[in-house]
N, CA, C and O atoms as a GROMACS GRO file, in nm:
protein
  600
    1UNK      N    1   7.714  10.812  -7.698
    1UNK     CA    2   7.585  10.811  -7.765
    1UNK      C    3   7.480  10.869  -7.670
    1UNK      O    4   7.505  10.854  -7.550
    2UNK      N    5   7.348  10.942  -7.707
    2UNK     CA    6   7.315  11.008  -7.618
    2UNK      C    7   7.187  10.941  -7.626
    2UNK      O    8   7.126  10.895  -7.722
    3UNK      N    9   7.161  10.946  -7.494
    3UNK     CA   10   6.990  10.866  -7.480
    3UNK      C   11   6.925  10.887  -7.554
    3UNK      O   12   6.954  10.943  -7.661
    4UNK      N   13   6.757  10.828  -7.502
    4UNK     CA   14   6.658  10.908  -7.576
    4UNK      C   15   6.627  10.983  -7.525
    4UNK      O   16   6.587  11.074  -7.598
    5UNK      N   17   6.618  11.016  -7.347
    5UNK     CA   18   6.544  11.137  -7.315
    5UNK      C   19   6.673  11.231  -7.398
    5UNK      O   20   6.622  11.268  -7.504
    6UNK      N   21   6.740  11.255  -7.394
    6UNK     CA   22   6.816  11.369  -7.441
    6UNK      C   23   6.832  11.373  -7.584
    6UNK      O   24   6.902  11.471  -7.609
    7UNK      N   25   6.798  11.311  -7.692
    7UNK     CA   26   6.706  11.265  -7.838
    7UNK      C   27   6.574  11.334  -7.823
    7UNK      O   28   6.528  11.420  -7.898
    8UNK      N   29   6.516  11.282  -7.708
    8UNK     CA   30   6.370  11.408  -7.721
    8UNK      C   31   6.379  11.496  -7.685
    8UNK      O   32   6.307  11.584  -7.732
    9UNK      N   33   6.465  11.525  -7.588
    9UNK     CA   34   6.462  11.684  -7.539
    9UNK      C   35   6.508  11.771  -7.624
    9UNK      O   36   6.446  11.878  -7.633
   10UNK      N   37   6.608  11.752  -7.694
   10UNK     CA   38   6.692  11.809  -7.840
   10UNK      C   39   6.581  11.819  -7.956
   10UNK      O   40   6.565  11.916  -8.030
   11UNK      N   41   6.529  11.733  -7.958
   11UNK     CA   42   6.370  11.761  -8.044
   11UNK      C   43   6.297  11.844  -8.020
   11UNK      O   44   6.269  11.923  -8.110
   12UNK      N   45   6.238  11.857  -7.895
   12UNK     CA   46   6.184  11.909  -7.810
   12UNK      C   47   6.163  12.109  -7.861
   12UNK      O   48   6.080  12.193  -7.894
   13UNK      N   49   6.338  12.084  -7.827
   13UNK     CA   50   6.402  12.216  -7.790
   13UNK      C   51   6.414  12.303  -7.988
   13UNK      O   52   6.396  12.418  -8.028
   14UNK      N   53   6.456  12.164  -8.063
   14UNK     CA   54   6.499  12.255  -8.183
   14UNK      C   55   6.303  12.310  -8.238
   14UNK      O   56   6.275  12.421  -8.281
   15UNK      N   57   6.233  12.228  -8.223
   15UNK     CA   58   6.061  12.223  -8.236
   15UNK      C   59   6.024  12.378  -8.152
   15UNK      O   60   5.965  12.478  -8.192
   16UNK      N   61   6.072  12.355  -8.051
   16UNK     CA   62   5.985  12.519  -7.966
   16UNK      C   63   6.055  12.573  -8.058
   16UNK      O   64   5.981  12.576  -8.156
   17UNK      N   65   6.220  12.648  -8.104
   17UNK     CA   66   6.249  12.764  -8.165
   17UNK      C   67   6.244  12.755  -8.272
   17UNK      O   68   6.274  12.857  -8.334
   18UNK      N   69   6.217  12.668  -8.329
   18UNK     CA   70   6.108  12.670  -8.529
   18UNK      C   71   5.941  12.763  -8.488
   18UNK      O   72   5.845  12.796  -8.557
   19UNK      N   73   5.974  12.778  -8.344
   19UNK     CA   74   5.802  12.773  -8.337
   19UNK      C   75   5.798  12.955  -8.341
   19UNK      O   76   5.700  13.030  -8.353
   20UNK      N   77   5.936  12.985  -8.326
   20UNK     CA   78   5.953  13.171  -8.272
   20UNK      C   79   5.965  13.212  -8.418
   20UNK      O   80   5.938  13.331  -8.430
   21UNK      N   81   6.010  13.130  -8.577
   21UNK     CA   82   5.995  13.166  -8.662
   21UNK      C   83   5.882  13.304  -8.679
   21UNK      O   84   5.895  13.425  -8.696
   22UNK      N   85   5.760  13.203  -8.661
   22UNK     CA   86   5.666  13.299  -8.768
   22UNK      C   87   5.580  13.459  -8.635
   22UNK      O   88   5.504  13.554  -8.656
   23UNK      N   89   5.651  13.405  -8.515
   23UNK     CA   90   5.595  13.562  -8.465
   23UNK      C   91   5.720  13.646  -8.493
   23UNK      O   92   5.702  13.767  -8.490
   24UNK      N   93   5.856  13.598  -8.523
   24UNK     CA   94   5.937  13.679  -8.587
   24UNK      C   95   5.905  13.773  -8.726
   24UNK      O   96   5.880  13.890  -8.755
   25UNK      N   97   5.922  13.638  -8.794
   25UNK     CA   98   5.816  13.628  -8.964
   25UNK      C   99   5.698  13.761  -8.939
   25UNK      O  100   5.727  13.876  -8.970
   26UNK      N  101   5.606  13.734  -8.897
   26UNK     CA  102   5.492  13.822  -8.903
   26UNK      C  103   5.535  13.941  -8.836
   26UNK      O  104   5.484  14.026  -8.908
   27UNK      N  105   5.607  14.015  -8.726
   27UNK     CA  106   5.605  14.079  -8.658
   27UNK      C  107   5.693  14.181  -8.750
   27UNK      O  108   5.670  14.302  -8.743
   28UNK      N  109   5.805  14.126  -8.842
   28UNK     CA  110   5.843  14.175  -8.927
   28UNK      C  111   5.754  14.222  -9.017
   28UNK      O  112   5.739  14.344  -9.010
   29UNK      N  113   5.673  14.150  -9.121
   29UNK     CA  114   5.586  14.134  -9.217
   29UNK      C  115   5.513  14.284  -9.159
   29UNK      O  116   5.513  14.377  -9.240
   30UNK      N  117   5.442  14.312  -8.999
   30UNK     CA  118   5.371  14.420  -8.986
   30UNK      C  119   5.421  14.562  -9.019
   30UNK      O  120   5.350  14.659  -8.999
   31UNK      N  121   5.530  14.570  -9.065
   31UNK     CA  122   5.592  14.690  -9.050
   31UNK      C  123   5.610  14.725  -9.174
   31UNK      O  124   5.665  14.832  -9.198
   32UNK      N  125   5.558  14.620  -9.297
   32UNK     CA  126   5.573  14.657  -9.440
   32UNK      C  127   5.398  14.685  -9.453
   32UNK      O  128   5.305  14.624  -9.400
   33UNK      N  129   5.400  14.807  -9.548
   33UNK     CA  130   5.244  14.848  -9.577
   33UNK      C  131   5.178  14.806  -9.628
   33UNK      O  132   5.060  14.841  -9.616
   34UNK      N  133   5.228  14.676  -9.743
   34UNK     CA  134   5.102  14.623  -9.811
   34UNK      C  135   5.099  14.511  -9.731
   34UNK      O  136   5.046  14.433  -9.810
   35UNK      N  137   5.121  14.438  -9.614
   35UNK     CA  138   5.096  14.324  -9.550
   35UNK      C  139   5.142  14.307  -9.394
   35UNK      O  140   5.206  14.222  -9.332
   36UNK      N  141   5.059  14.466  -9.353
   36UNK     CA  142   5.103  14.487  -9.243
   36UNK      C  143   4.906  14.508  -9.140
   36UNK      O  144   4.891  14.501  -9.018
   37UNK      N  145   4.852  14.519  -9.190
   37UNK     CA  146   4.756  14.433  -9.153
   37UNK      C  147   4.699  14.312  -9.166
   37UNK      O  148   4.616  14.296  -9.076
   38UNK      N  149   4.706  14.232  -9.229
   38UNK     CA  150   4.724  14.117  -9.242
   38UNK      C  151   4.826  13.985  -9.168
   38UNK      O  152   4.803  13.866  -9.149
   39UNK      N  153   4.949  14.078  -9.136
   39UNK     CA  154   5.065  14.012  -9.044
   39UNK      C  155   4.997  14.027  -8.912
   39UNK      O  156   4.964  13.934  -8.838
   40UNK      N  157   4.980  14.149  -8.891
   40UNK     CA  158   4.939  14.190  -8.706
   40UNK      C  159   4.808  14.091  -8.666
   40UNK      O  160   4.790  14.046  -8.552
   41UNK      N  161   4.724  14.069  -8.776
   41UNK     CA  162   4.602  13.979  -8.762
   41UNK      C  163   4.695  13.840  -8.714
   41UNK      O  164   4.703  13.776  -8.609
   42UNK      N  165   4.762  13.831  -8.852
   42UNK     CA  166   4.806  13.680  -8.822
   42UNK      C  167   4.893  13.650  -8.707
   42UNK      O  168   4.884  13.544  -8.645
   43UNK      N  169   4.999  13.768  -8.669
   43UNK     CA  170   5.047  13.763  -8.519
   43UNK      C  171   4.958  13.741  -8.381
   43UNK      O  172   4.988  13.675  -8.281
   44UNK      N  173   4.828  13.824  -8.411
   44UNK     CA  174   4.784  13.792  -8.268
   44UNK      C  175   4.674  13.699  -8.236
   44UNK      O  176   4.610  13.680  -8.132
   45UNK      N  177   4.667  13.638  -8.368
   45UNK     CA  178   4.600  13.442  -8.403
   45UNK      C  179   4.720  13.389  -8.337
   45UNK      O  180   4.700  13.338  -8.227
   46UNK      N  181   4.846  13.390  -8.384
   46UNK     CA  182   4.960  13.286  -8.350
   46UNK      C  183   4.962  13.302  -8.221
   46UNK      O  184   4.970  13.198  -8.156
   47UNK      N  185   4.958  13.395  -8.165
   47UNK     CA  186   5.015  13.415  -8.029
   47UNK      C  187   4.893  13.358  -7.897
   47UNK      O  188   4.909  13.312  -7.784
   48UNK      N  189   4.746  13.397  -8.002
   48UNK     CA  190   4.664  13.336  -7.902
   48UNK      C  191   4.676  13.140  -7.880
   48UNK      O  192   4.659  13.063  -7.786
   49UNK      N  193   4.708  13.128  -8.003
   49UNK     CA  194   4.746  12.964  -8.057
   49UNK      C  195   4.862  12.953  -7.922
   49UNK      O  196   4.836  12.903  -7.813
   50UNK      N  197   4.932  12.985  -7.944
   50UNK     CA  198   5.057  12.930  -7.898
   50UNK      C  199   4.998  12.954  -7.725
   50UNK      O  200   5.031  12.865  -7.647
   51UNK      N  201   4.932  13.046  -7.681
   51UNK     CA  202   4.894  13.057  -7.520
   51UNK      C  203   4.804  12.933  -7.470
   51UNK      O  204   4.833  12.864  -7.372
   52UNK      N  205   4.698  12.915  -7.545
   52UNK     CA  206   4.666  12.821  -7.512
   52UNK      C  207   4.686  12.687  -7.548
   52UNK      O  208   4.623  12.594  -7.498
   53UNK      N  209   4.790  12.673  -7.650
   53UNK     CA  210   4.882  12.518  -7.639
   53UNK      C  211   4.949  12.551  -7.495
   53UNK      O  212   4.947  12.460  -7.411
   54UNK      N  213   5.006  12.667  -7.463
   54UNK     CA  214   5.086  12.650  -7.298
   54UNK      C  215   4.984  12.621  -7.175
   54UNK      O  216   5.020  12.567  -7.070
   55UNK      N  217   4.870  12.660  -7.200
   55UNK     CA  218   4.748  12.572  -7.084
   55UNK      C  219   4.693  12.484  -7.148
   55UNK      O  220   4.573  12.467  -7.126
   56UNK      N  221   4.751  12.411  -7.231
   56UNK     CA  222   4.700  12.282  -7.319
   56UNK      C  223   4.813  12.168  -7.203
   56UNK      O  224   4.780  12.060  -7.153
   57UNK      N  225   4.898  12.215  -7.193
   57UNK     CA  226   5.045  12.106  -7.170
   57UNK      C  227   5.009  12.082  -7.034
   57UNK      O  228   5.024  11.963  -7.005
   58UNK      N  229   4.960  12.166  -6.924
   58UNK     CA  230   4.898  12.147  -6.778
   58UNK      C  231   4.806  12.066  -6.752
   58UNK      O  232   4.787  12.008  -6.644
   59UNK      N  233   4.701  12.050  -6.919
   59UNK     CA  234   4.619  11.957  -6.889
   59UNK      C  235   4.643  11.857  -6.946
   59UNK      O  236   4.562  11.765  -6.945
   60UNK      N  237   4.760  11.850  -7.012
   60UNK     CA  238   4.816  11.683  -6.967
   60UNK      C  239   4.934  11.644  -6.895
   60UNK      O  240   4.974  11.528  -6.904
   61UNK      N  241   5.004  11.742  -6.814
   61UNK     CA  242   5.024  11.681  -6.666
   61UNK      C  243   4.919  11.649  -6.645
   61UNK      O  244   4.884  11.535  -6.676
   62UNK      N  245   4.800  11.766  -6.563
   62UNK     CA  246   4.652  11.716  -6.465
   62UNK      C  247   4.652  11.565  -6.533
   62UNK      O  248   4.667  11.472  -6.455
   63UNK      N  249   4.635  11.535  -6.668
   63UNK     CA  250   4.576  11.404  -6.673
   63UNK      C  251   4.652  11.275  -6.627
   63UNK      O  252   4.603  11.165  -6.599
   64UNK      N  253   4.781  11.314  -6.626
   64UNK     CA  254   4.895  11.225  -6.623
   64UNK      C  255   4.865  11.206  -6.459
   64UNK      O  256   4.905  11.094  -6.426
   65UNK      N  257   4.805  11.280  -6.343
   65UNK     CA  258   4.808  11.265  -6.187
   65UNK      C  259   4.681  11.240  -6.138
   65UNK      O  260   4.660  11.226  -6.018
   66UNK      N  261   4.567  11.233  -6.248
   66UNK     CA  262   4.449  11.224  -6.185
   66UNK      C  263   4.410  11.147  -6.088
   66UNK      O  264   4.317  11.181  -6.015
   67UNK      N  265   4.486  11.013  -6.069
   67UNK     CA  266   4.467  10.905  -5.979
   67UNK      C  267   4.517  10.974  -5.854
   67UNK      O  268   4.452  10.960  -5.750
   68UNK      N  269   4.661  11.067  -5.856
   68UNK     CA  270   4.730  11.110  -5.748
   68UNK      C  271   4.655  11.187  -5.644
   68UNK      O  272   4.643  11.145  -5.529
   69UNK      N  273   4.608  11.296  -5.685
   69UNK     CA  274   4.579  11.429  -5.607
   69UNK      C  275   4.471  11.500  -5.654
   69UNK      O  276   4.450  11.454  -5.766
   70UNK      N  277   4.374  11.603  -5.627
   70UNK     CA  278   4.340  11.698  -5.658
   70UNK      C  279   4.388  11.775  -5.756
   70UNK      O  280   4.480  11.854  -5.734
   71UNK      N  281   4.324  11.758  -5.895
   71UNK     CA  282   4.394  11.840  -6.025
   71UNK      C  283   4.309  11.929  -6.042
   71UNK      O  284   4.325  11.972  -6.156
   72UNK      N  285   4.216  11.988  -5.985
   72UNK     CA  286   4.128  12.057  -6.023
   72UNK      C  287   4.261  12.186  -6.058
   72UNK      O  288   4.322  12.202  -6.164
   73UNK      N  289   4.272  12.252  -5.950
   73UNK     CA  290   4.367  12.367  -5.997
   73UNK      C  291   4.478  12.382  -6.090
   73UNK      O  292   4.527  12.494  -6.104
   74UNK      N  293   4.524  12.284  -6.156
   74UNK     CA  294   4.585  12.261  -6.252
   74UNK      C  295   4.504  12.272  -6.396
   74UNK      O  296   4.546  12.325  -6.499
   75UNK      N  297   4.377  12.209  -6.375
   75UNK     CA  298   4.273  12.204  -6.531
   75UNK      C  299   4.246  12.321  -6.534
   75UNK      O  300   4.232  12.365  -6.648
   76UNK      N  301   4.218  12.460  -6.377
   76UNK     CA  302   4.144  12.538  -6.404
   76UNK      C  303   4.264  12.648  -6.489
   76UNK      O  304   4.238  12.742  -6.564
   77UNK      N  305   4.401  12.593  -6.444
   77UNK     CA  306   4.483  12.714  -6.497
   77UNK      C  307   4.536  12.675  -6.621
   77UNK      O  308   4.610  12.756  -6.679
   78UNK      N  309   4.504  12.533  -6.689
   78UNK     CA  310   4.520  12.501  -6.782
   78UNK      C  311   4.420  12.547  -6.900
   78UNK      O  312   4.437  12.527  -7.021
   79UNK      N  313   4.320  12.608  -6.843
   79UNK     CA  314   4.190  12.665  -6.908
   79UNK      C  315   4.224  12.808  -6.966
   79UNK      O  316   4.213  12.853  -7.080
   80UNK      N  317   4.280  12.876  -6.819
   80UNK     CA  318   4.262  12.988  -6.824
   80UNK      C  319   4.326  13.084  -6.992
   80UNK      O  320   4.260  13.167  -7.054
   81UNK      N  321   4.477  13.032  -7.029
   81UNK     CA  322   4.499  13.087  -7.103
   81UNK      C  323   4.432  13.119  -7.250
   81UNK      O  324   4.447  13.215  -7.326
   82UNK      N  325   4.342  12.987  -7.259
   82UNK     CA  326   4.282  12.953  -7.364
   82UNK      C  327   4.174  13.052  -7.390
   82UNK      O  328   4.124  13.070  -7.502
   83UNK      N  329   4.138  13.124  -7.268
   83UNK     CA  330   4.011  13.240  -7.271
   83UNK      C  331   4.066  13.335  -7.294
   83UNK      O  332   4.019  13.424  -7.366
   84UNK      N  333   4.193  13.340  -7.230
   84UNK     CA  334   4.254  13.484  -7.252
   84UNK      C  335   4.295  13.487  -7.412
   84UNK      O  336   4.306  13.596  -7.467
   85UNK      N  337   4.315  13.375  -7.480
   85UNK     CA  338   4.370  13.427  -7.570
   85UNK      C  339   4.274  13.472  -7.669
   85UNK      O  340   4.299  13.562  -7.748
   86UNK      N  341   4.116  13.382  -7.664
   86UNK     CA  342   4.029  13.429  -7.755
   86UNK      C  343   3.955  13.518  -7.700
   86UNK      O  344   3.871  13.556  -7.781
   87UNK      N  345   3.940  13.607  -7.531
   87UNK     CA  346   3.947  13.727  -7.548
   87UNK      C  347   4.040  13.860  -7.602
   87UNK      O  348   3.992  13.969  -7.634
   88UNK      N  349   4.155  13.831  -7.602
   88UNK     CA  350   4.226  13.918  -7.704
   88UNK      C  351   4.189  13.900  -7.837
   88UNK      O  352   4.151  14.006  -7.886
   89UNK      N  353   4.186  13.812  -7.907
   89UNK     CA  354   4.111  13.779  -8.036
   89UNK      C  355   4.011  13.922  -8.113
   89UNK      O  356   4.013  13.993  -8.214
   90UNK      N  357   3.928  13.903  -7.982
   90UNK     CA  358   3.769  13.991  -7.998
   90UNK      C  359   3.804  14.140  -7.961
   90UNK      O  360   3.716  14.226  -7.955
   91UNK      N  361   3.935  14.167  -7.937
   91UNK     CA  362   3.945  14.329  -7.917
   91UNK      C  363   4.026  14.396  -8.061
   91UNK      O  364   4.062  14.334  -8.161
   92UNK      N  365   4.041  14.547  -8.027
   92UNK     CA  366   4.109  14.585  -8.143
   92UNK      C  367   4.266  14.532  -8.169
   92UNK      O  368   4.313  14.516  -8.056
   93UNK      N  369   4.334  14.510  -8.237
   93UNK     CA  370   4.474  14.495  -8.266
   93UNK      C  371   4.571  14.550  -8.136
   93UNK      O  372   4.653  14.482  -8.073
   94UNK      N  373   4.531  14.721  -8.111
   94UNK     CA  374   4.632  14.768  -8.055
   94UNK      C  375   4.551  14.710  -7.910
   94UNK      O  376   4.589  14.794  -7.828
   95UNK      N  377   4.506  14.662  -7.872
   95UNK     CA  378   4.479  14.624  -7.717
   95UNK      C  379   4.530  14.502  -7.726
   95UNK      O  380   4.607  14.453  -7.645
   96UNK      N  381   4.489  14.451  -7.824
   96UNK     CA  382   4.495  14.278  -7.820
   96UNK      C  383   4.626  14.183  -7.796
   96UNK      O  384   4.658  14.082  -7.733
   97UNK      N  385   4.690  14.295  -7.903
   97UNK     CA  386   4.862  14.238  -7.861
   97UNK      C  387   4.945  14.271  -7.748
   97UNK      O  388   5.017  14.179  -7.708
   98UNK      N  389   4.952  14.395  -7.680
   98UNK     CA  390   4.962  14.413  -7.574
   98UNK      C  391   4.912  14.271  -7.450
   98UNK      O  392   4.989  14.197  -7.387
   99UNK      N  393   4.769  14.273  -7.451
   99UNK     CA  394   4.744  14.141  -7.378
   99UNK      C  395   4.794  14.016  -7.394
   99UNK      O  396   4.826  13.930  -7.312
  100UNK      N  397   4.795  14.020  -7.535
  100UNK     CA  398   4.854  13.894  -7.558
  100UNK      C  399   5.011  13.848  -7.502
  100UNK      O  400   5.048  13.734  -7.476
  101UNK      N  401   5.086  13.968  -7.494
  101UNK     CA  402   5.193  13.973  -7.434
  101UNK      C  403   5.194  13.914  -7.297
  101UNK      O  404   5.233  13.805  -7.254
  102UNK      N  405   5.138  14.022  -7.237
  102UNK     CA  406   5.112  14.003  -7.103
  102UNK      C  407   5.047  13.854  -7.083
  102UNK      O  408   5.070  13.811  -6.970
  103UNK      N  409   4.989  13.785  -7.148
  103UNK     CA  410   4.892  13.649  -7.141
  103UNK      C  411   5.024  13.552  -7.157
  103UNK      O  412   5.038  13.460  -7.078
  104UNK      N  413   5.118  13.575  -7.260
  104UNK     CA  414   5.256  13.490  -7.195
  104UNK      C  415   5.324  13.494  -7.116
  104UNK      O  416   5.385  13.394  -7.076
  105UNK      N  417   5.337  13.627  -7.059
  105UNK     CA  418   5.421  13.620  -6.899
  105UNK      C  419   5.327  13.567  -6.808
  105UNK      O  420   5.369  13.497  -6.716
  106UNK      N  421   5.219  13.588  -6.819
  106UNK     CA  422   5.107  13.541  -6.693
  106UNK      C  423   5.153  13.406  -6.702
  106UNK      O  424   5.205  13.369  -6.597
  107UNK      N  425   5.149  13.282  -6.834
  107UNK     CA  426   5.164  13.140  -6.836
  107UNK      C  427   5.302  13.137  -6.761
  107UNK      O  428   5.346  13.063  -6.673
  108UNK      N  429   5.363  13.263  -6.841
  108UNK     CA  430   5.557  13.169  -6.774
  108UNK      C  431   5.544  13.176  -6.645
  108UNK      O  432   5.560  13.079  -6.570
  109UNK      N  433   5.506  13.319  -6.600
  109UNK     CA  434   5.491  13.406  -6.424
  109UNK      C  435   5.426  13.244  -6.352
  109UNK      O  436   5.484  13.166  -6.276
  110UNK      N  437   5.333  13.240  -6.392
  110UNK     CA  438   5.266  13.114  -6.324
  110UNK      C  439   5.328  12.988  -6.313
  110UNK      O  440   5.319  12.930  -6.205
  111UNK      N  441   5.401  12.928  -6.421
  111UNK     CA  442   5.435  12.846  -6.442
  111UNK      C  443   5.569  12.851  -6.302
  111UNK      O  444   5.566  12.769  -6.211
  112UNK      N  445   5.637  12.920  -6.308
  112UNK     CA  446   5.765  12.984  -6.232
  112UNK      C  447   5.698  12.967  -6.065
  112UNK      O  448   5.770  12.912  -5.981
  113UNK      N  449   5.572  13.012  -6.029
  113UNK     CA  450   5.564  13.031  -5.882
  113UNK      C  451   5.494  12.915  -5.865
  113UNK      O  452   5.520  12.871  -5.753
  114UNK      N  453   5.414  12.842  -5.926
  114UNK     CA  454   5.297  12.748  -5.832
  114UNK      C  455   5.390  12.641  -5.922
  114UNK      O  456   5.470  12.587  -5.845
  115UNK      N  457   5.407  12.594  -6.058
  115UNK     CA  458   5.471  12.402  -6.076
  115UNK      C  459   5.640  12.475  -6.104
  115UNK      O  460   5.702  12.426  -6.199
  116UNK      N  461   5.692  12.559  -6.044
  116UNK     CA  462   5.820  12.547  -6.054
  116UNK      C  463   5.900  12.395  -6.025
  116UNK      O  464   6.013  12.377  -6.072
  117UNK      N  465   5.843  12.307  -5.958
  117UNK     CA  466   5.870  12.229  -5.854
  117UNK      C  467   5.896  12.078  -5.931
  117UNK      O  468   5.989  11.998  -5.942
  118UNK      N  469   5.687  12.098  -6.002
  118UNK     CA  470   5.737  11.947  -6.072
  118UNK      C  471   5.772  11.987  -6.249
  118UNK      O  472   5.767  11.905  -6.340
  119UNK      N  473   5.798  12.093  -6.260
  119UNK     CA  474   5.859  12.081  -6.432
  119UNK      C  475   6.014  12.063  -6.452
  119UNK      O  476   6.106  12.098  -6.379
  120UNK      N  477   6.017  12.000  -6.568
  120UNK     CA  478   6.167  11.914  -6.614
  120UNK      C  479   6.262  12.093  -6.573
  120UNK      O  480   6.223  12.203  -6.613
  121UNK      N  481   6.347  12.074  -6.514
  121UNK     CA  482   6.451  12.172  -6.546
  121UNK      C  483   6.455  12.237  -6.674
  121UNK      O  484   6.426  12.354  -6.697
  122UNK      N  485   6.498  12.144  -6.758
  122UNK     CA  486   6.510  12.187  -6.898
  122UNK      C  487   6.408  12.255  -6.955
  122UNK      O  488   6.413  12.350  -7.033
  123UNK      N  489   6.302  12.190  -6.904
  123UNK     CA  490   6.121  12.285  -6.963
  123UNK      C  491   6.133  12.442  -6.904
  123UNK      O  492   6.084  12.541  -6.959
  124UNK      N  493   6.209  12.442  -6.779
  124UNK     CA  494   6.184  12.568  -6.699
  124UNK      C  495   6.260  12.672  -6.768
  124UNK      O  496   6.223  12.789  -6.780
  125UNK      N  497   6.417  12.601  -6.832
  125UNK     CA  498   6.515  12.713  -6.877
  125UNK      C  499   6.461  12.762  -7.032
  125UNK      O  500   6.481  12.875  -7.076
  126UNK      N  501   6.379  12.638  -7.114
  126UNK     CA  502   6.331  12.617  -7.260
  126UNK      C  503   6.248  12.809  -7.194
  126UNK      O  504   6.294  12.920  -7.166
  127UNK      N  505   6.172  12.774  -7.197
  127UNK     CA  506   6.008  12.846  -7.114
  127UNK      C  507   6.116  12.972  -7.133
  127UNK      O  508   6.142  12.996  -7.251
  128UNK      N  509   6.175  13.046  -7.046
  128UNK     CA  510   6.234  13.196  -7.010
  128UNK      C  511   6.289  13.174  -7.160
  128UNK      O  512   6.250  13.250  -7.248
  129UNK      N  513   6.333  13.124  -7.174
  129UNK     CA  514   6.377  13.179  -7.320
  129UNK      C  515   6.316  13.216  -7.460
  129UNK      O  516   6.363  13.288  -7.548
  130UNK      N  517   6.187  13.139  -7.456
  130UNK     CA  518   6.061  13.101  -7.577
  130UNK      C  519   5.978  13.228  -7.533
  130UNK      O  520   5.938  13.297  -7.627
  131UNK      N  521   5.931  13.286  -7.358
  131UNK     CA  522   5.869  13.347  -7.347
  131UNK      C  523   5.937  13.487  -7.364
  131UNK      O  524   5.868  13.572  -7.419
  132UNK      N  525   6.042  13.515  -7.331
  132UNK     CA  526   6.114  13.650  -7.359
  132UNK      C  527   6.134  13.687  -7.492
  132UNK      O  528   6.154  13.806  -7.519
  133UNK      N  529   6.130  13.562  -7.617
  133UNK     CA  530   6.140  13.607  -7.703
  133UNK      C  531   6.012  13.610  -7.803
  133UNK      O  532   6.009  13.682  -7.903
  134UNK      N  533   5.911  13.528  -7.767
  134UNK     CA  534   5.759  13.525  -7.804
  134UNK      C  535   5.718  13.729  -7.756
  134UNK      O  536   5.693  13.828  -7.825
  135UNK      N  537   5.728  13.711  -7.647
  135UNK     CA  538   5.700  13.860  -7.575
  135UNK      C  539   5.751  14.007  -7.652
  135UNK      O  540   5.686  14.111  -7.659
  136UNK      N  541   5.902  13.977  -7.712
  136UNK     CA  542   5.940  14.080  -7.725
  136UNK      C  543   5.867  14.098  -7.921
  136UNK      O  544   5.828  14.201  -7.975
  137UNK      N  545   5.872  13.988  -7.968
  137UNK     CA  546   5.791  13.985  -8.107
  137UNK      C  547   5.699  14.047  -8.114
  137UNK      O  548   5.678  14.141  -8.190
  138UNK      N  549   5.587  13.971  -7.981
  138UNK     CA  550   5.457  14.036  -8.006
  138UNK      C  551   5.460  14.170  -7.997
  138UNK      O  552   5.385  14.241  -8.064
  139UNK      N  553   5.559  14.222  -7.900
  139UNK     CA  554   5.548  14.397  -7.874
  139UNK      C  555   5.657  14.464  -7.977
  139UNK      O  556   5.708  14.575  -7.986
  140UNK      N  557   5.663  14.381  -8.027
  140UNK     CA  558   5.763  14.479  -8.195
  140UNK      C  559   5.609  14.461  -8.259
  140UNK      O  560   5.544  14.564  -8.241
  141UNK      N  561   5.556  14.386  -8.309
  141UNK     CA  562   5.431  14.375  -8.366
  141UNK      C  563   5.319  14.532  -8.317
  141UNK      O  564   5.278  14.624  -8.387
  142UNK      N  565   5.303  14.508  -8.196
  142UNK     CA  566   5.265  14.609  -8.108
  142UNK      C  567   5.308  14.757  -8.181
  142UNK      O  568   5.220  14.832  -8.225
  143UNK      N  569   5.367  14.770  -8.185
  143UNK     CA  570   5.490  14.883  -8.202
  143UNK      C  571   5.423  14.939  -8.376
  143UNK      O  572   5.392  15.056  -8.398
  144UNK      N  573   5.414  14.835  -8.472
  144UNK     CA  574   5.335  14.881  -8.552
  144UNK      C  575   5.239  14.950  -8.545
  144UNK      O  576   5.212  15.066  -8.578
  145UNK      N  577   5.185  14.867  -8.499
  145UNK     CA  578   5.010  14.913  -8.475
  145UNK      C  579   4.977  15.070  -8.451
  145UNK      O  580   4.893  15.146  -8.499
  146UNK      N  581   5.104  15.085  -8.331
  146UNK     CA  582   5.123  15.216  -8.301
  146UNK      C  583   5.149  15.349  -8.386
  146UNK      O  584   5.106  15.463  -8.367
  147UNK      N  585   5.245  15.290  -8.506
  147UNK     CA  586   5.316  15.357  -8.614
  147UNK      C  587   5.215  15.364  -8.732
  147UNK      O  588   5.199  15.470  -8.793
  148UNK      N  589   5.134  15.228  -8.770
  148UNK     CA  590   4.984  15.237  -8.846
  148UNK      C  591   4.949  15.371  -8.819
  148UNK      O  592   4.968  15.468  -8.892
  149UNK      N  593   4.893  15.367  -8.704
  149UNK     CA  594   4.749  15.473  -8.621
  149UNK      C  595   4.836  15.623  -8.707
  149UNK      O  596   4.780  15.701  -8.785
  150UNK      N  597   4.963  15.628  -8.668
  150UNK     CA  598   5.006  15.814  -8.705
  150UNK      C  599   4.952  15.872  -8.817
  150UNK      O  600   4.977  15.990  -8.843
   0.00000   0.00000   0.00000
């Protein structure tokens, strides 16, 4: 019979890849003409959503250690994605998703060099896998945009 941490982590895990559905969903959706602006909109809403839920989760470690240590640098990088994502928001489509890309490797990239240390294993292997495939969506999405413009 299997614990609960491994009951939640299995939750956890089937919850993140329900979550790659709809930048699949939409990234597809951009490449059909009657709802291919409308998808690329809604792709690079989701994608800003989903960046800053990933500097959402830092600031509740930070909250979980506040008594411990110095969290400032944890809240500030728990911030950061959240700007980046509603500055991509405010640009055109074809810049925006591009960044937005790049704004998930920056979370994983980061995540990987400075809390490699204190995240669950399992969060670290979840992460390369959610972000390689979040990444490669948004830049099929991307890829429209490109094919739009001709």
């Amino acid at each position: 019979m299997s614990t609960r941490l491994e009951k939640n982590i299995r939750r956890a895990k089937g919850l993140s890849y329900a979550g790659l559905i709809p930048f699949y969903g939409l990234a597809g959706l951009a490449w059909v003409a009657e709802t291919g602006n409308w998808a690329l909109n809604a792709l690079a809403t989701y994608a800003a959503i989903v960046i800053t839920f990933l500097g959402a989760i830092h600031w509740g470690r930070a909250l979980d250690k506040m008594a411990d240590s110095n969290q400032y640098p944890t809240l500030l990088f728990g911030l950061m994605p959240a700007l980046l994502g509603w500055f991509a928001l405010l640009l055109p489509l074809e810049l925006a998703l591009p960044m937005l890309a790049a704004g998930l490797m920056y979370v994983w990239g980061t995540e990987q060099m400075v809390f490699n240390d204190t995240l669950p294993t399992w969060y670290r292997h979840l992460r390369h896998q959610l972000t390689a495939a979040a990444v490669i969506a948004v830049l099929i999405g991307w890829a429209a945009t490109m094919f739009w413009m001709l």
